[in-house]
Phi, psi and omega in degrees: 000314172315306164304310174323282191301322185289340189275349202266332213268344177286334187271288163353305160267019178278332219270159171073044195024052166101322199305131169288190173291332208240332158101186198298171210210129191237172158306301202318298164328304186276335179280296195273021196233331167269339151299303191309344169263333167314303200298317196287314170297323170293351195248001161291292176276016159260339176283305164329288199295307175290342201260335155298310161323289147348260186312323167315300162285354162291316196305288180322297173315313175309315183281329166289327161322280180351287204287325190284308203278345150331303166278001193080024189293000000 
């Protein structure tokens, strides 16, 4: 069944002389597609990493609340 389908599915990505969804793909394309993923992941983990931050410090304050009133503060 696997085989079936991988022998059939090869004429399909043959069709439109090579062309993607997006049409023909020059250098220019791919230099601005591949920034565009440099940019996006770094701008990812950094908003991640604040966000981590963030919650981290809600966590703490929160635990230091805990001991102070624990303690009778």
């Amino acid at each position: 069944m696997c085989s079936a389908s991988l022998s059939l599915s090869h004429s399909q990505f043959a069709s439109d002389n090579g062309q993607g969804l997006y049409g023909e793909t020059d250098d220019k394309i791919v230099s601005f597609i591949g920034l565009g993923l440099v940019v996006g992941f770094t701008l990812f983990v950094i908003l991640a990493s604040a966000l981590q931050g963030a919650l981290d410090r809600r966590k703490e304050e929160k635990k230091a609340a805990q001991r102070r009133q624990l303690a009778g503060w």
